[in-house]
Phi, psi and omega in degrees: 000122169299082167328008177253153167075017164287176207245134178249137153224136182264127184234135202225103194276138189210123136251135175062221138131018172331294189261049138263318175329300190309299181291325164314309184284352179263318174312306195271303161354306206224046150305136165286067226211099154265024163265185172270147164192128173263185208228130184226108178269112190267161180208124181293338186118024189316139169226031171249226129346307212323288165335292197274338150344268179306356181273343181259032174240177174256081175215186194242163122276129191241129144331098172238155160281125205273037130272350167285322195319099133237187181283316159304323184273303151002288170293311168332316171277352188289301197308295174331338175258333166304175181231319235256168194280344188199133204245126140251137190238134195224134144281154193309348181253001141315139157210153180291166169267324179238185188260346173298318260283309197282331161300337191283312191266020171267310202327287179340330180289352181309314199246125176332300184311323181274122194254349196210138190216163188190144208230176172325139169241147150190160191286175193202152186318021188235354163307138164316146165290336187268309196299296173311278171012253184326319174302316188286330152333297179290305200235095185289170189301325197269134193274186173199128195280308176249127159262143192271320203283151159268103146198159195209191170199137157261027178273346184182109217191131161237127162231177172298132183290305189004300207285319179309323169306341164273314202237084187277189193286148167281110166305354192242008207270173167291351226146156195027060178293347173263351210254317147333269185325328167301308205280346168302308205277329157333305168288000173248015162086047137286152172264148172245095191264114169266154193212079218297304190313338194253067190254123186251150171276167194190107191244109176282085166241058217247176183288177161300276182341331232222326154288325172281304174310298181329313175300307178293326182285282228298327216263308162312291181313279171341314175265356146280345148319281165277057194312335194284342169308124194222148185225115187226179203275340166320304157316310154268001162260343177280317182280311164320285161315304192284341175283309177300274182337322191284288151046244140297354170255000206233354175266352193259000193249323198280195191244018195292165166258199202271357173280004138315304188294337169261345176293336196275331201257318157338281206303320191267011157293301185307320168306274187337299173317257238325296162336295183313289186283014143270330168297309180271009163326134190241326206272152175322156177238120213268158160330289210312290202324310170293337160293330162322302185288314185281283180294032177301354176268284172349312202244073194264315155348290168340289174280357173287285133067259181251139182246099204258000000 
């Protein structure tokens, strides 16, 4: 299938992002690209820059209310306000690395079969060393033409609106709302094309709390996907333990500096827990909660409170 003169709309989920926005919107601007395309900012409810930033670009901003949030409905709403023909999604904490990057992550939609296309993540000094880890994991040097597996990232990520018309986001998981959309469009015989060439920087800058929640909500979300899927504490001390190790032999090779070596046992702890105790979440997941998960600095009352 020929790709010109199709319409791409970048649909971009953004809260608080001040200090990230700018370089994205300078990064998508100024693509190296000859088809059309737009730019659609769902904004969550931002109470910093982030607005008015994005107001000197040629771009739509669409409204939520931050009690509207999950990551599905979000996009949905993004998309629903798009005209184009191939949806692409980048985060607000994100930026391309080339002027190729949104050509790298259409080109694929060329064969008819690929419903999905989803490009390189890494990391920038300001990353974790456990974190950079999972990136050279998730997203190898190497591209893969059919992947059999559902996984995807929508930090950085494109599909058909077609196929979304059919098949939209789930609005109701905590998380991974792409991984979901993936393991759907698989049972309806579509390809999932990783595309090494299509790479964003991916800037991480969170609390412990904010790392530890990311895990548990993703975890939540996960066993609801997979029900069938079990994570137990045996699992997470075999998994903790064995990454930390690993770690550290791969910190011990690199030029990283010593704030690494404490950083490492911190982060796959929280991961792992955040996992462990998302897997075993017992209580519905109510409006308070999901503000629990998404918003966490606003409602620390809260959480004292409630004992979630």
């Amino acid at each position: 299938m020929s790709l010109k003169n199709s319409l791409i709309s970048i649909v971009i989920r953004a809260y608080n992002e001040e200090k990230h926005i700018k370089k994205l919107m300078e990064g998508v601007f100024n693509q190296d690209i000859g088809e059309p395309f737009e730019v659609i900012v769902v904004d969550s409810g931002s109470t910093d820059k982030t607005l008015d930033i994005i107001s000197n670009y040629q771009v739509k901003i669409v409204h939520i209310a931050p009690k509207q949030f999950s990551f599905g409905y979000s996009l949905n709403r993004g998309i629903k306000e798009s005209k184009g023909d191939y949806l692409v999604f980048i985060s607000a904490h994100c930026y391309p690395k080339r002027k190729d990057w949104l050509k790298s992550i259409i080109r694929p939609f060329e064969d008819d079969k690929v419903g999905l296309v989803y490009g390189k993540q890494r990391g920038n000094h300001l990353t974790k060393f456990s974190e950079q880890q999972i990136f050279y994991k998730l997203f190898p040097e190497q591209s893969m033409l059919i992947q059999k597996i559902p996984f995807c990232s929508n930090a950085n990520a494109a599909i058909r609106c077609s196929i979304w018309k059919k098949i939209p986001y789930d609005e109701t998981l905590t998380g991974l709302e792409d991984l979901d959309w993936a393991n759907k469009i698989l049972k309806f015989g579509y390809h999932i094309f990783y595309n090494s060439d299509a790479e964003i920087i991916h800037v991480h800058e969170e609390s412990l709390k904010q790392i530890f929640r990311r895990y548990e909500r993703e975890s939540i979300a996960l066993k609801k996907i997979f029900p069938e899927t079990s994570f137990n504490f045996l699992d997470f001390l075999r998994l903790c333990s064995s990454n930390l190790i690993l770690d550290y032999l791969r910190a011990l090779k690199s030029d990283r500096k010593m704030r690494d070596f404490w950083e490492i046992p911190i982060f796959r702890f929280l991961q792992f827990w955040g996992t462990y105790k998302g897997y075993n979440y017992k209580k519905p997941i109510t409006d308070e909660v999901k503000r629990y998960f998404y918003y966490p600095r606003p409602i620390k009352k809260f959480s004292k409170k409630k004992n979630i």
